[in-house]
Structure formats: structure tokens, C-alpha cells
C-alpha positions in Angstrom: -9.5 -5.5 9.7 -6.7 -7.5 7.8 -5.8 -10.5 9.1 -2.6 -12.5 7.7 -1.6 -16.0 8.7 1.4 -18.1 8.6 1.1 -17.3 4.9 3.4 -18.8 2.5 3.8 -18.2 -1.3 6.2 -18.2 -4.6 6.9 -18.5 -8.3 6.8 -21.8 -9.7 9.4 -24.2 -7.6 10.8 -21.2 -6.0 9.2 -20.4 -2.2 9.3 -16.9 -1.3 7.5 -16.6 1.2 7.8 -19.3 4.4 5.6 -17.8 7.0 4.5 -14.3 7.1 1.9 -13.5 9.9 0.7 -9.6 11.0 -2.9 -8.1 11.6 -4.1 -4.4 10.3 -7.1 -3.1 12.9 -9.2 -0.2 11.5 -7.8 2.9 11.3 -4.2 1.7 11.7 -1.5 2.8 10.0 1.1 -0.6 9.5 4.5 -0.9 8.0 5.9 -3.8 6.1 9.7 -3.2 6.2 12.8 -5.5 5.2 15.6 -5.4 2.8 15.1 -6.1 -1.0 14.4 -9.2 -2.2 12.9 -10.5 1.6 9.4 -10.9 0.3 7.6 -7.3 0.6 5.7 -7.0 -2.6 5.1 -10.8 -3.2 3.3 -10.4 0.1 1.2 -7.3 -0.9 0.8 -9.5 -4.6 -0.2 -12.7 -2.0 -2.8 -9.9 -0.6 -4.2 -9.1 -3.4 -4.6 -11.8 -5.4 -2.0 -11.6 -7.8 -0.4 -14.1 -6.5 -1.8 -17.5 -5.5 -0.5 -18.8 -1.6 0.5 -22.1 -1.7 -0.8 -22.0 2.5 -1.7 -19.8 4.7 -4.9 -17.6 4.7 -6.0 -13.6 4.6 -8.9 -13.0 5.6 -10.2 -9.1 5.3 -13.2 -8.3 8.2 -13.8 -11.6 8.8 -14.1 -12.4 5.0 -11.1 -14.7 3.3 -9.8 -13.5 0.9 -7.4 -16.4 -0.1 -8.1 -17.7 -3.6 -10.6 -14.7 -4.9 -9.5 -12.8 -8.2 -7.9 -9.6 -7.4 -11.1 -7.5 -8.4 -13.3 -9.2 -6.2 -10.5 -8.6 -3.5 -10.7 -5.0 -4.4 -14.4 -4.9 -4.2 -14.5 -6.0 -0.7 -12.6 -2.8 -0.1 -8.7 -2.9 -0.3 -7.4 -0.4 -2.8 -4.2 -1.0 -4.1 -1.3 1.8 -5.2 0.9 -0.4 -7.0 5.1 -0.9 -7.3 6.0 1.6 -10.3 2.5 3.2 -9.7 1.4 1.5 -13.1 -1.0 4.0 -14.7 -2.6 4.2 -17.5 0.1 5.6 -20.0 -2.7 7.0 -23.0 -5.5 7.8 -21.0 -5.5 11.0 -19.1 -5.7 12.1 -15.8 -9.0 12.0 -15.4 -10.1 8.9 -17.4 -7.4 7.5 -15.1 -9.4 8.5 -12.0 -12.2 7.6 -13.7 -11.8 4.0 -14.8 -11.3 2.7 -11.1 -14.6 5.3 -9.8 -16.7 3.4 -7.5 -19.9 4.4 -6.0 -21.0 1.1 -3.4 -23.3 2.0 -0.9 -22.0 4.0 2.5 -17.9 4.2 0.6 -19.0 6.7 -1.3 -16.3 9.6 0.4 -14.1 9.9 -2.6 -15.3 11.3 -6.1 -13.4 13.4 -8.1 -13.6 16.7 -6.4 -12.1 15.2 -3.4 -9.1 13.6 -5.2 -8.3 17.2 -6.9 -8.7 18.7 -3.7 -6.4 15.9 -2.2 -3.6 16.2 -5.1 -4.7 19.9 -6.6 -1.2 19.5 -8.9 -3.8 16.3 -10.6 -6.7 19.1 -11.1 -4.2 21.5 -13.3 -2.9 18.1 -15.1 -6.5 16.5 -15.6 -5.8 16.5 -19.9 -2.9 15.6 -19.7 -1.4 11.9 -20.3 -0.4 9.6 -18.0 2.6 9.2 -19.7 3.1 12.9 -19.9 3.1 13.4 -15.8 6.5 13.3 -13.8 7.1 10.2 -11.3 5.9 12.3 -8.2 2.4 13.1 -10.3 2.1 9.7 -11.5 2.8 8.7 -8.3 0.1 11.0 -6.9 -2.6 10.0 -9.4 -1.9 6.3 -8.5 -2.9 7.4 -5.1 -6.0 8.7 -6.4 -7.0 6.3 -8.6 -6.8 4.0 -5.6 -8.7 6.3 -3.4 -11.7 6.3 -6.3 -12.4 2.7 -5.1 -13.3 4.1 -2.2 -11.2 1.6 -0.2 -11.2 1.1 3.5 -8.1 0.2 3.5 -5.3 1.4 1.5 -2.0 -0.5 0.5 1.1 1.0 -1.0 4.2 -0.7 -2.1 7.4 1.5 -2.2 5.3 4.9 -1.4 7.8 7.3 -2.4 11.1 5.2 -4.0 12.5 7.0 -6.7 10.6 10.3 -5.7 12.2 14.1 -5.3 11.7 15.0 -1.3 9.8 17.4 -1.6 7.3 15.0 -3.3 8.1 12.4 -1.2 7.0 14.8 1.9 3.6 15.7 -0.2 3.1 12.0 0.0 3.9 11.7 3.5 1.3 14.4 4.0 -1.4 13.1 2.0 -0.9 9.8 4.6 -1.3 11.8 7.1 -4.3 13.2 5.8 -5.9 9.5 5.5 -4.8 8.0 8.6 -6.5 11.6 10.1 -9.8 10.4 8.4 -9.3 6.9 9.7 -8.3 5.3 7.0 -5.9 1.8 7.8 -3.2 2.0 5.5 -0.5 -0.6 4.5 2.9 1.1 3.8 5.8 -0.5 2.2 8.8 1.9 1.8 12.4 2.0 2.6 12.2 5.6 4.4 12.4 4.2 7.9 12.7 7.2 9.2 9.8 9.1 7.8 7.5 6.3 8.7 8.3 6.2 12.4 5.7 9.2 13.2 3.0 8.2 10.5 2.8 4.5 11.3 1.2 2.5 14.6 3.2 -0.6 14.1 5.9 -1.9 11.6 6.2 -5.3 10.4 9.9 -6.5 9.5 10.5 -9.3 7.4 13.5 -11.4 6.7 14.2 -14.2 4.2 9.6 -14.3 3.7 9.3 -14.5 7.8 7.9 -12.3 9.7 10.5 -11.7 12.0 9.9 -8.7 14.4 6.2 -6.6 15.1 6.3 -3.5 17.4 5.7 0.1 17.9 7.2 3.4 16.4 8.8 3.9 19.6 10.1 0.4 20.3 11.5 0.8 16.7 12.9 4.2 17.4 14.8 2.8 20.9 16.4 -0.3 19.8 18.8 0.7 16.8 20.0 -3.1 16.7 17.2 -3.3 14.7 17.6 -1.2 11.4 21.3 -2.6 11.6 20.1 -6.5 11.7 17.0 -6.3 9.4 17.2 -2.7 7.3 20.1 -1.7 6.6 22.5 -3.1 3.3 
């Protein structure tokens, strides 16, 4: 479905990304994982057209993406739930939900009943501000404003940093909940461990390389890993 390769990007004279190179097939849940500063979110930004690649290409079901404006690049069908979950602070709940609504042909699945079914804490906040939600709701209404694309695939960069547990294991659950309805999903988030039963495959990059690609379980069996690429 996603297909990234040998991509390379950065700000101004400064590279960040050297070469960067994994594939998403439908329904799959993938992990990008690394320490800070490695090149996580300037490859979701590379993804989405918020950031420029100086080479390389992405190319979403068969379509490149490389180059497009990042709305077209979310009207082919990527939704994107953002680093800081950036919502809108003065609008409320539901104009939030409502300003990203799509209704395309056949990706029609989620409208708002679905979303407040999804996250019913949104439904009992729906007047309410953005700016007047906790990070775990805000959090959850980035989800769903992302979902009101109606994406077929779903990326989302630092899922659950800053967030409570028991919010972070609501979010885990509403993954769950996607991946079940085949959803492929793109997770970046530092809670290795969490990830190891949600995700297919997990991604590690180091120093904007793509380093390592394997299983849950090869993950889980070789803890040379986490101790060479995860851990501080």
C-alpha cells in the first residue's frame, strides 16, 4: 500500500534523512521506532508532504506521492494524527471533526456517529473547545478528526507520549479496533513494549537509515536490539 524508497530529506543544508526504505501492505499494522532526534517525524513530514525529499520516492498504491501538496496526499487516502495532536484550539469538538469530514465515494465508513461511538468521552465533550479538552481527549479527537478523512491508511506520530496510562491503553485499544477493521496503520511511539502485540512489523531507524525491519516476535527475542537502537 505504502511504498518508501531509499528516501532522503532535511532542512535547509542540514540532511536528516540519508536513506530510509520500508513498505506498509494493506491492513498492516507498521512501527517506525528509533531514538529522538534519528529522523521519525521528518520521515512521517517527508510522507506527507510537509516536507520536500531532496531523493528518494513514496509512492501510495502505485501512485507517487513525492512532490504533491500535503492535501492532495491526504486525498489519495493517508490520514494523518499529527506530533502534539495540533487541533483546532477555538473551534469545538465537533466543528473539529467536522472541518476534515470527507464523503469520497466507497471511504465513506466514518461520519460522526462512528467517531462518538469510537471515542464516546468526544460525544459528552462535542461543545466544548479544543483548547478546553485534556491531552488524552485532544489526543483522541486528533484520532478522529483523522478518521473523518476516511483514510485507508492511518499515520500517527508519538501515539500516546505525554499521555496518563490509562489513556494511553484507550488508545492502544482504539488501534486495535482499526487494525480489526483492516485498517494499515503507521505508528510512531516510544512504548516498545505496548506495540509488540498491535504491530506486524517495526521499522528501526538510526542516524535517518533504516537500519533493522522485522517481526513482533523477532523484536521480542533479540533484546540486543532495544539496547543498540531504543534505549537512551
Amino acid at each position: 500500500m505504502l511504498a518508501v524508497r531509499n528516501l532522503q530529506a532535511g532542512y535547509g543544508a542540514a540532511q536528516v534523512l540519508f536513506d530510509i526504505s520500508f513498505e506498509i501492505g494493506r491492513g498492516e499494522v507498521v512501527t517506525l521506532l528509533g531514538r529522538n532526534g534519528m529522523g521519525k517525524t521528518t520521515t512521517v513530514r517527508s510522507i506527507m508532504g510537509l516536507l520536500r525529499p531532496k531523493a528518494g520516492e513514496v509512492r501510495f498504491e502505485e501512485s507517487l506521492l513525492s512532490g504533491l501538496p500535503p492535501y492532495r496526499i491526504a486525498q489519495h487516502g493517508i490520514g494523518l494524527v499529527p506530533e502534539g495532536r495540533q487541533v483546532f484550539p477555538t473551534l469545538t469538538v465537533e466543528e473539529n471533526l467536522a472541518a476534515t469530514a470527507a464523503n469520497r465515494k466507497g471511504t465513506g465508513r466514518w461520519t460522526l456517529p462512528e467517531v462518538y461511538a469510537l471515542f464516546p468521552r468526544l460525544h459528552e465533550r462535542r461543545g466544548n473547545l479544543g483548547s478546553q479538552l485534556s491531552g488524552g481527549e485532544q489526543q483522541m479527537l486528533a484520532i478522529g478528526r483523522a478518521l473523518m478523512t476516511n483514510p485507508r491508511l492511518v499515520i500517527l506520530d508519538e501515539a500516546t507520549e505525554g499521555l496518563a496510562p490509562l489513556i494511553r491503553a484507550e488508545i492502544w485499544s482504539c488501534l486495535k479496533h482499526l487494525k480489526d477493521e483492516g485498517h494499515a496503520i503507521l505508528v510512531i511511539d516510544k512504548n516498545v513494549d505496548a506495540l509488540l502485540p498491535l504491530a506486524d512489523r517495526h521499522v528501526i531507524i538510526e542516524k535517518g537509515r533504516s537500519v533493522w525491519s522485522g517481526s513482533s516476535a523477532e523484536l521480542a527475542g533479540d533484546p540486543s536490539l532495544k539496547d543498540r537502537f531504543l534505549h537512551v
